[in-house]
N, C-alpha and C positions, 0 to 999 in steps of 0.2 A: 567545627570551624576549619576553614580552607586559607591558606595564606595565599592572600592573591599580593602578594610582594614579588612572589618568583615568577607573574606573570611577565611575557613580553606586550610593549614594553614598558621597562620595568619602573621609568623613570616613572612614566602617567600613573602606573597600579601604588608605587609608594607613594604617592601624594592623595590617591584616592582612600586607601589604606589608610592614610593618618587623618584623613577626612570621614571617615566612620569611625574611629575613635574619639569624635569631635560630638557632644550633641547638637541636635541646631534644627530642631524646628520652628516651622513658621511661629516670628512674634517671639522668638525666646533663643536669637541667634549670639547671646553675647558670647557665649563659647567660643564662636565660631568666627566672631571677629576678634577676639582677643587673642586666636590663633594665627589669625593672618598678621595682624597686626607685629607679634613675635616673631612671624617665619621672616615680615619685610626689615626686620631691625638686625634677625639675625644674618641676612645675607646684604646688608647696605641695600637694600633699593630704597628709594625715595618712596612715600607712601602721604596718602592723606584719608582723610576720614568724616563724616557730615553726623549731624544729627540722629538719622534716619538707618545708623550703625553700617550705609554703606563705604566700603573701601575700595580707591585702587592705589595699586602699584605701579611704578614707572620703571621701567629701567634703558639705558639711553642707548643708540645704536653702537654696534662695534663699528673696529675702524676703516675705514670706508664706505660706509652707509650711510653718513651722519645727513647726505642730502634726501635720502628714500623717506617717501612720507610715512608719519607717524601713523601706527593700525592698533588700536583699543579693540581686546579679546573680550569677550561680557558673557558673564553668567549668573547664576543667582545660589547664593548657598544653603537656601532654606530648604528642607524636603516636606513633602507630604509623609504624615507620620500615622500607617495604617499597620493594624496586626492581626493574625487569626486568631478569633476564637477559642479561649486557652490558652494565649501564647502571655507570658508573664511578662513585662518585659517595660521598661520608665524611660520614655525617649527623651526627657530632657535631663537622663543621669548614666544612663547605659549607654555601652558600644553596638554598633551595628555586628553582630554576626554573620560574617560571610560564608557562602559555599558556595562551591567549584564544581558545576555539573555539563561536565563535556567543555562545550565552546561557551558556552556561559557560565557569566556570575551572576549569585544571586541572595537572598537573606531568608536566616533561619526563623520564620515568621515571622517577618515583617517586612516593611517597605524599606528595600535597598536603599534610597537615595542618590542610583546613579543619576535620576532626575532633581537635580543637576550637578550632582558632586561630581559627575566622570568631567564636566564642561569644567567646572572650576578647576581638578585636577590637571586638566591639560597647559588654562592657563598657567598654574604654578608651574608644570616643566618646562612653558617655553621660556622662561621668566630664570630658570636654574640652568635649561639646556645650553650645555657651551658650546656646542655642534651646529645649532642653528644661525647661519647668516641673516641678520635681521638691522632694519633702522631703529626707529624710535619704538619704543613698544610700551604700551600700557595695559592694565590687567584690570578690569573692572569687576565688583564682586558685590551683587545688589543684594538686600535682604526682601523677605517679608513677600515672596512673588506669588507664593500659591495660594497665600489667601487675601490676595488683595492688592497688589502690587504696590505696597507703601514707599519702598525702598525706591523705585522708579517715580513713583509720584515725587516723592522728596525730593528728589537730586537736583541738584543746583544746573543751572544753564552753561557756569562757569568752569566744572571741575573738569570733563573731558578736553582733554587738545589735540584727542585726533579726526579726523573727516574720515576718516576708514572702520568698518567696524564689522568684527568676526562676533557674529553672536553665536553663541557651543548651546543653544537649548533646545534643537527639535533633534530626533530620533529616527534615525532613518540615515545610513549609509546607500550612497550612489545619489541624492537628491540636492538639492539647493532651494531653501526655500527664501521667499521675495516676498511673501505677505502673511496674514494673519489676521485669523474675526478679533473681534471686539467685544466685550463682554458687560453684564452687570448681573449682579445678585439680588433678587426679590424674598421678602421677608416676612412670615405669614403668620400673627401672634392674635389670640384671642382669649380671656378668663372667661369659663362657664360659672355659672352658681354652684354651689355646693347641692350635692342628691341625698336627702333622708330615704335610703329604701326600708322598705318595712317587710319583716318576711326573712325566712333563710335563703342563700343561694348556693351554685353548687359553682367554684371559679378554679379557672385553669391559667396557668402560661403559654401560650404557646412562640414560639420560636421555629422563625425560617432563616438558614443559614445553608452553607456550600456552594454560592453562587462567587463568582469571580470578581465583578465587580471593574472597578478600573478608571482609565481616565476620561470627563464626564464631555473630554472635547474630541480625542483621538479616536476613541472607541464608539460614540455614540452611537454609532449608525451599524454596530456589529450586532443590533440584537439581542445583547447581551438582558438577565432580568433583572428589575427592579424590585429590592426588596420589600421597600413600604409598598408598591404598584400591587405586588403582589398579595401583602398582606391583605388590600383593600379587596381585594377583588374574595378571599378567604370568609374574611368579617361578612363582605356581600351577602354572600351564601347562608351563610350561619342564620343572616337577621332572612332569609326568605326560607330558612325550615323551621327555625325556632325563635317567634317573635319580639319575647319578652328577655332581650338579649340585652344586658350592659359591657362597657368596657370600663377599665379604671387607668389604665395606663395605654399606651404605645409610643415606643423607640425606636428608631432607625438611623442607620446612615450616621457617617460622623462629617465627611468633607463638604464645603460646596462642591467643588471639583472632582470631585468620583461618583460613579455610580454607587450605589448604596448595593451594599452584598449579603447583609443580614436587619432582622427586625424580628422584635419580638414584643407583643402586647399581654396583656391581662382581661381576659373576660368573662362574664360571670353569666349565670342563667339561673330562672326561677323554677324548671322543672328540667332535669338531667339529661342526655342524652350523651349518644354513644361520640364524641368529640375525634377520640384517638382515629375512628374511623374515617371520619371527614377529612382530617391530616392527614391519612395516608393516600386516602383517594385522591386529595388534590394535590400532592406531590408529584404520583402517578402523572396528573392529568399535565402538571407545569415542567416537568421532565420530559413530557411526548412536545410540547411546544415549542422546550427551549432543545430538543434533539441538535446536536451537532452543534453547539450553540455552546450551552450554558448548562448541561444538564447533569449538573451535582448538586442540587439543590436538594435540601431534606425539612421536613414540616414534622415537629413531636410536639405533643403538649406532656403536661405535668400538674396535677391534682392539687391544689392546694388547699390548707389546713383551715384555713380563714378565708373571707371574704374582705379583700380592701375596700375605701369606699369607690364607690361607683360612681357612672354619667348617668343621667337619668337618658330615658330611654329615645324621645327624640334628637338629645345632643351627643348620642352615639349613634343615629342614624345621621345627624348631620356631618357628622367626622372623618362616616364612612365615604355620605356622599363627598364631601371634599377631597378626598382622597383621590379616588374614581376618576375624577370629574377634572382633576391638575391632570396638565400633558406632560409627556414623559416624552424624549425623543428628537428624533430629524425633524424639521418644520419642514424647511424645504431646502433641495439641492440647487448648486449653480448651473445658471442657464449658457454661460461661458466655459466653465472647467467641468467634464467631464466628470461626475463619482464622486466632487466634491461638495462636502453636506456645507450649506451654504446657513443656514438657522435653524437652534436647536433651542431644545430648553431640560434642565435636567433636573430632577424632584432628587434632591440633594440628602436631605436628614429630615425627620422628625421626631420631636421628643413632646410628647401631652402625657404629664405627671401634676398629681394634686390641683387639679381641674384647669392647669395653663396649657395653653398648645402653641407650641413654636416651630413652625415648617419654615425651611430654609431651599429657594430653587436658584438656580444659576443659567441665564441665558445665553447665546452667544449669536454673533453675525456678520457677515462682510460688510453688512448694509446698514447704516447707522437704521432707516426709517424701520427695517423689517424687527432691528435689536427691542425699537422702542415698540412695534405691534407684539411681537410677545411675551414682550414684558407685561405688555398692558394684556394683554390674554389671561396671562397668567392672576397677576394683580384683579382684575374679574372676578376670579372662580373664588378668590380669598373673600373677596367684596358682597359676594352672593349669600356665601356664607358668617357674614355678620362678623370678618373678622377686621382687625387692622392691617395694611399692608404698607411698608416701605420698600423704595429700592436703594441699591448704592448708587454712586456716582460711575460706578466703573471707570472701563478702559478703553481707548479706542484703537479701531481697528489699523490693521498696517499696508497700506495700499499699493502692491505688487507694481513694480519700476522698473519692464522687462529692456530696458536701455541703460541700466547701471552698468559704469564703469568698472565697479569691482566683479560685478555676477560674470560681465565678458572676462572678467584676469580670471576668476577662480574657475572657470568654464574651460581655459584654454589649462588648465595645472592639472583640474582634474581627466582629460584626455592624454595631458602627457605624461602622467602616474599612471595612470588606470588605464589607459588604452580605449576610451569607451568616452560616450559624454555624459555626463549627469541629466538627474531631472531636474526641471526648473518646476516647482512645486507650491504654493499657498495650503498653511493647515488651518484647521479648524479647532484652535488652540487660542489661546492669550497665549503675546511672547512679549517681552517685554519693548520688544523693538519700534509699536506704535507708540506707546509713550517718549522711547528717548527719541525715536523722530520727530515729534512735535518739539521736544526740547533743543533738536538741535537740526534744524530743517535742513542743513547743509549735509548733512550725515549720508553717507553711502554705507548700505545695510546688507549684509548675505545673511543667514543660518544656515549653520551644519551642524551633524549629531552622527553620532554612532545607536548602530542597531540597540534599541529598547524596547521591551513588552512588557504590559503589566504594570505600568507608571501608574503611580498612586493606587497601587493594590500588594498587596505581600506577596502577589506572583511575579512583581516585578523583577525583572533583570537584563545586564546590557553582555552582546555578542564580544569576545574576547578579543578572536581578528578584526573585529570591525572598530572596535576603540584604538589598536596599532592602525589603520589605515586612516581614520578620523584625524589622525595625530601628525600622519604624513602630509596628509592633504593640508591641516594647516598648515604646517611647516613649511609645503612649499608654496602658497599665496604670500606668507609671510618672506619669503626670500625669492620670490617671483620681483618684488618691488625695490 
């Protein structure tokens, strides 16, 4: 472990610091607001709190600012809580483990949470910092974002009082971003009957794992593999060399929001063959595909002692083609921005144990009508295969406002820090910024982040310099006003 305390600077790394010693994953943030809740009592600021365990802090301009309008900093304290393979480790009772490699931080298998802990920590320093010339300042601290955006759904109309607003959640130093897709979750659940086989069989595990994985909006369009995609495409194979193929299990994926990085099923066969062989050969083959890519991926199986029960042999071809048959991926890019994947949809998890199957995908869009065709694309292939499908309500998207007053302030701070201009950018993310602008239509919206990779993966981590610059560049919109 690396004590990112003595990083510069030091102010933002000790709050981030005592924000990994906090647990606080999505849906289980009381930690984490019982701690803000304490930091805001222990330093007098004025604090409130909703239903929905969101918090912010106030604290009131120093003296002669008290006419500079009020700016509300927003982030969300909940992480994405992914870990390798073997890594031991109870995120709603453990510390985050950091390490210190080069110019980045990062965690000893598992998901850092600088997304969005380094945004919440910045707030806390500007909020401590006594250096900073500031008016009114508020701290907003949403919960529940990455799986569902509950904390943003709750929030009252009433609790913010600023028209200015610094959201700290997208990842990327030198950018500014102005908008954001829109999202919903699709939900793919079906009970088979129970299979009497008759006969011995001969069953194995097998397990695809060392793929990367990551976040299922930033990354989508990197190529990166899909671990259920792939198991299907394995099973494929299997049922066209050796017919009388069952499965009993398959699991993948834990997030909606990440690519799925490991899966591993159980299948059985009524006359033996050489399996180990097929797994190597199609590692081979998914290693040449994913080259420069993705390609640490590894496929073993493992002999077992018993047979569990099984699917009978159609409703394992049916599983397989469902698999296959769900889109993975870019839908399509925008016809306006250049590179940017404009509708995606991502095969999230599945778990089919003791004959239930529950696939979970996640779509996303600029374009409300394109969110709702692949959704229903998707919702189809569920439909085909005789299963149930829901979706959520989700989120909606945040529609780029290249005539904001604050994008021209923080446009002209970052040229005269930096020497250079920023980019003006829309991601292909949920941020939470479409919902509070429906809540607060008067709201003037920027996002900025410091360098992040590997967000929602245990590769995750954020650039060192670029969290001291992140921190500047607030500072100075904040004291631009």
């Amino acid at each position: 472990m690396s004590d990112i305390r003595s990083l510069e600077p030091k102010i933002v790394w000790e709050q981030f610091y005592n924000l990994t010693q906090v647990p606080r994953p999505s849906k289980n943030e009381g930690k984490a607001v019982d701690y803000l809740i304490n930091f805001a009592k222990k330093h007098n600021f004025e604090y409130q709190t909703d239903n929905f365990g969101n918090v912010i802090i106030r604290k009131p301009a120093i003296q002669g600012k008290e006419n500079s309008p009020s700016i509300v900093i927003q982030n969300h304290i909940d992480m994405v809580c992914e870990k390798n393979d073997g890594t031991i480790f109870d995120f709603n009772n453990d510390s985050i483990k950091t390490l210190i490699d080069g110019d980045w931080v990062t965690a000893d298998g598992t998901t850092l949470g600088a997304d969005n802990g380094i945004g919440a920590a910045m707030g806390l320093s500007i909020l401590l910092d006594e250096k900073v010339k500031h008016g009114p300042i508020e701290v907003l601290f949403t919960t529940d974002e990455e799986s569902g955006m509950t904390g943003a759904i709750g929030l009252g109309s009433d609790l913010i009082k600023s028209k200015l607003m610094l959201n700290l959640d997208t990842e990327e130093e030198g950018a500014i971003y102005i908008g954001c897709a829109g999202g919903k979750t699709t939900i793919i659940e079906r009970e088979f009957e129970p299979n009497e086989h008759e006969g011995s069989l001969f069953s194995y595990e097998v397990t695809i794992n060392g793929l990367k994985g990551g976040h299922s909006g930033l990354m989508i369009h990197y190529g990166l593999g899909n671990a259920i995609k792939l198991a299907g495409r394995l099973i494929s194979h299997i049922i066209d060399i050796n017919e009388n193929v069952y499965i009993s299990s398959i699991v993948g994926g834990e997030k909606h929001n990440a690519i799925p990085r490991e899966a591993k099923f159980i299948i059985s066969f009524e006359d033996n063959f050489d399996l180990e062989k097929v797994c190597s050969d199609f590692t081979e083959i998914f290693k040449k595909e994913l080259k420069g890519v993705d390609e640490g991926i590894l496929i073993t199986s493992k002999r077992l002692e018993s047979a569990p029960n099984v699917m009978c042999r159609n409703y394992t071809k049916l599983l397989k083609n469902l698999i296959m048959i769900l889109p993975h991926g870019v839908g399509s890019f925008s016809n306006e921005v250049h590179g940017l994947v404009e509708t995606s949809t991502n095969l999230a998890s599945i778990n089919m144990q003791n004959y239930k199957l529950r696939i979970v995908t996640s779509q996303r869009s600029f374009v409300k009508t394109k969110l709702d065709g692949i959704s229903a694309k998707v919702r189809a292939c569920g439909l085909i295969a005789g299963c149930n499908v829901t979706h959520s309500d989700g989120y909606p998207s945040w529609q780029p406002n290249s005539e904001s007053p604050l994008l021209k302030k923080a446009g002209e701070v970052h040229k005269e820090i930096f020497g250079k201009s920023a980019e003006i950018k829309a991601i292909h993310a949920g941020l939470e910024c479409g919902l509070l602008s429906e809540k607060y239509p008067e709201m003037d919206i920027i996002s900025i982040g410091p360098d992040i990779t590997g967000a929602h993966s245990p590769d995750e981590r954020v650039k060192i310099s670029s969290v001291g610059n992140i921190y500047k560049f607030v500072k100075g919109i904040i004291e631009a006003y």
